[in-house]
C-alpha angles and dihedrals in degrees: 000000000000110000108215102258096068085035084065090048089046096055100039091049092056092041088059093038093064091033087060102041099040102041123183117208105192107187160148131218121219137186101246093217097045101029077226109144111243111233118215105012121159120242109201130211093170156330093313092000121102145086139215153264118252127238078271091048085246116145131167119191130183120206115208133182093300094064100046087124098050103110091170145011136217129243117198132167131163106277100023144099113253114245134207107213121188116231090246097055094039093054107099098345158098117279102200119196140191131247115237133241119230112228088198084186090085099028086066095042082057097048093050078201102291123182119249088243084050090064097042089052088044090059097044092055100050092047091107089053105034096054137071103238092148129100110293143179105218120184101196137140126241126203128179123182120188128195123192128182138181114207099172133034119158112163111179115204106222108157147346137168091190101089091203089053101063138126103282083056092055102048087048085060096055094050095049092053111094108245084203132023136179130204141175142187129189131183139187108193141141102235109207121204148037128283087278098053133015143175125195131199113185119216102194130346132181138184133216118200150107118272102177080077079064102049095048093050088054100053088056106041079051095056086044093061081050101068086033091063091040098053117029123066119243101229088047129101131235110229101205112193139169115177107314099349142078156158147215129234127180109231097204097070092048092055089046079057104055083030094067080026081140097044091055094036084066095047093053100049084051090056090038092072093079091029094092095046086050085044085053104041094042088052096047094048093048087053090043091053092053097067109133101246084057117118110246101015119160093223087068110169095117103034086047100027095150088076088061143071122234129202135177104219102162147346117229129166144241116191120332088314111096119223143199121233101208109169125202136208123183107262079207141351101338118129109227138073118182156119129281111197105200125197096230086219111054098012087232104154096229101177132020127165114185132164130193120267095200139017112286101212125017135183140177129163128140103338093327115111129167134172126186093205122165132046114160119152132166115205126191126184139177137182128264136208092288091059090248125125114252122190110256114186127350124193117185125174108199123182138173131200116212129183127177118177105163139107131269143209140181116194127192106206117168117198088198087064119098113234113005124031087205106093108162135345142175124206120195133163123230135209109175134149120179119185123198135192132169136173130205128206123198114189113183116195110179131357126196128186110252114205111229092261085043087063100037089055095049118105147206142238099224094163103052111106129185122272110234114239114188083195145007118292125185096195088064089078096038108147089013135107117231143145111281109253116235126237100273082067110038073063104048106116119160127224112284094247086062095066 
């Protein structure tokens, strides 16, 4: 029997033993100058470990066993003078850095006075070898966060011959739809591959929403199917129409359907279990494959620079590596405007943030109407132990405008009836626009090279799924390195049914 006295030692050694071990730097970094916070700084643990700064300079890091011996860390950001912070300053406070001088006397020894077009052309040509295209472990964390909003919906009621489908049913719908959801997804995984073929094993994963929009919609869908079974014959057709233009739906196979409802239901939650990996790797792959030296990317200012204009408007540091600013604008319809950030020695593009100028698709025909609208995106890169540049952290907003003011009709016809086809329908208009945005956040924080037989051999986790939060909870992430969340979603609570 311990007395409690050793009981108390017990418990504070191993107290200090974990502290110790597992510590936790919760931080900010400031401009010293300006007291302004830095986005989007890289702490450093060490040569390719590290993470960043969110878009509020926030950053938390936990130091495990492996870094026992770490006595500081390294703060870097364009601009800025790289600091060495001990642990202990760095643990719950402000890390404060300097902005740094250009010494614009080497910069232009470097430069040997290059053109602007010299250096585009420069950096086009040393892709291949600036770049990590080879086989690679990444550990990195993933967050997307998606906002939808409907800021119109007008249904008139104009006619029904269903009694259960009339005009009280409709307006309950409306009101039972969300005008505005949230929803967020994170995820902690090591991605294996190349830009031509990837595997991903996720490691934790978690999603933020509120599912009590869910389980309204479902009541409702389910008393829909109701009166549809009730009322429609099984052997007859939908004629769905809008304007000018229809289409036809057996209605049998729709009853069978909602008939072996459980049945399916079954079969679908078996082949959910890898949904979300495929979600995740299809979505990282998408982002990966979007990275602006990419062939074909949509985002085409390098690959088709001849459309754009090119300017060197300043020269900055990071590090001790000195780079050109050179910002672009579109010379016709082309669809970005940016800044291309240019290490002066090797001519590696290590950091670019564009946006679009103008809407990249757009289209409007009888009461239809659809914008893709926003692409912004911010991509940083350094260079690993094999001297070729890894992304390092990505950050893309993407948003979509769509607008359908039209009429609508469902029609029940039934070849089998004596006399008129036309059985039952019900005609509504409809005035509806829906906006959605979503952003997605990559944060890489090591890279290492895999070998063929290396990637061959690596695995997946096809069975992980994502734990539900109905509202942000700090103590999910606990011993893990992310990307700080912002504020939206330190807030994001869902209604109390939903929990």
């Amino acid at each position: 029997m311990i007395c409690n006295s050793s009981l108390v030692v017990s418990i504070a050694f191993f107290m200090t033993y974990f502290g110790l071990n597992a510590q936790t730097l919760t931080s900010k970094v400031v401009d010293k100058k300006t007291n302004q916070p830095i986005p989007f700084a890289t702490i450093q643990i060490s040569e390719n470990q590290g993470i960043i700064t969110n878009e509020e300079g926030r950053f938390n890091l936990i130091l495990g066993d492996k870094h026992a011996n770490i006595d500081s860390i390294y703060v870097s950001s364009m601009g800025y003078e790289k600091a060495s912070i001990s642990i202990k300053e760095a643990i719950d406070s402000i890390i404060y850095i300097q902005p740094k001088a250009i010494e614009l006397k080497s910069v232009f020894v470097s430069n040997k006075n290059l053109s602007v077009e010299e250096i585009i052309d420069k950096v086009k040509e040393r892709v291949s070898e600036n770049y990590n295209f080879e086989l690679s472990k990444r550990r990195l964390f993933f967050r997307e966060s998606e906002f939808n909003a409907i800021k119109k919906l007008d249904i008139e009621f104009k006619k029904s011959t269903i009694k259960e489908l009339d005009k009280k049913l409709i307006d309950s719908v409306i009101t039972i739809i969300p005008k505005k959801s949230e929803y967020y997804t994170e995820t902690l995984c090591d991605l294996y591959g190349d830009f031509e073929k990837r595997k991903i094993n996720i490691i934790k994963a978690a999603e933020l929403y509120d599912k009590n929009n869910e389980v309204s919609i479902e009541a409702m869908t389910e008393r829909m199917e109701t009166i549809f079974k009730k009322n429609v014959k099984p052997d007859s057709y939908l004629k769905i129409k809008s304007g000018l233009f229809g289409t036809k739906i057996q209605v049998d196979s729709i009853l069978e359907q909602t008939e072996n409802g459980d049945e399916i239901k079954d079969k679908i939650d078996k082949e959910d279990k890898g949904d979300f990996l495929k979600s995740q790797r299809r979505a990282l792959k998408s982002l990966l494959s979007s990275l602006f030296f990419n062939e074909g990317v949509m985002s085409n200012f390098l690959n088709k620079s001849g459309r754009y204009d090119f300017k060197l408007v300043d020269y900055t540091y990071i590090d001790d590596q000195s780079i050109y600013i050179i910002n672009f604008s579109p010379k016709r319809n082309e669809d970005f405007k940016g800044t291309l950030y240019v290490n002066t020695e090797d001519f590696a593009v290590i950091r670019v943030d564009y946006e679009n100028v103008r809407n990249i698709k757009n289209f409007k025909l009888l009461g239809i109407h659809y914008q893709d609208n926003l692409y912004r995106a911010k991509m940083l890169f350094t260079k690993g132990g094999n001297q070729k540049y890894d992304l390092k952290f990505l950050e893309m907003y993407r948003g979509e405008f769509f607008g359908f003011d039209r009429p609508l009709k469902v029609i029940e016809k039934n070849k089998h009836v004596k006399g008129k086809r036309k059985q039952n329908e019900l005609s509504l208009g409809i005035d509806a626009i829906n906006i959605n945005k979503r952003k997605y956040e990559i944060v890489v924080f090591d890279s290492k090279q895999l070998t063929e037989s290396e990637y061959n051999s690596s695995t997946e986790n096809k069975s992980i799924k994502p734990q539900y939060l109905s509202k942000y909870d700090p103590q999910f992430w606990k011993g893990y390195n992310i990307i700080e969340p912002n504020t939206a979603i330190k807030k994001f609570t869902a209604t109390p049914e939903a929990e």
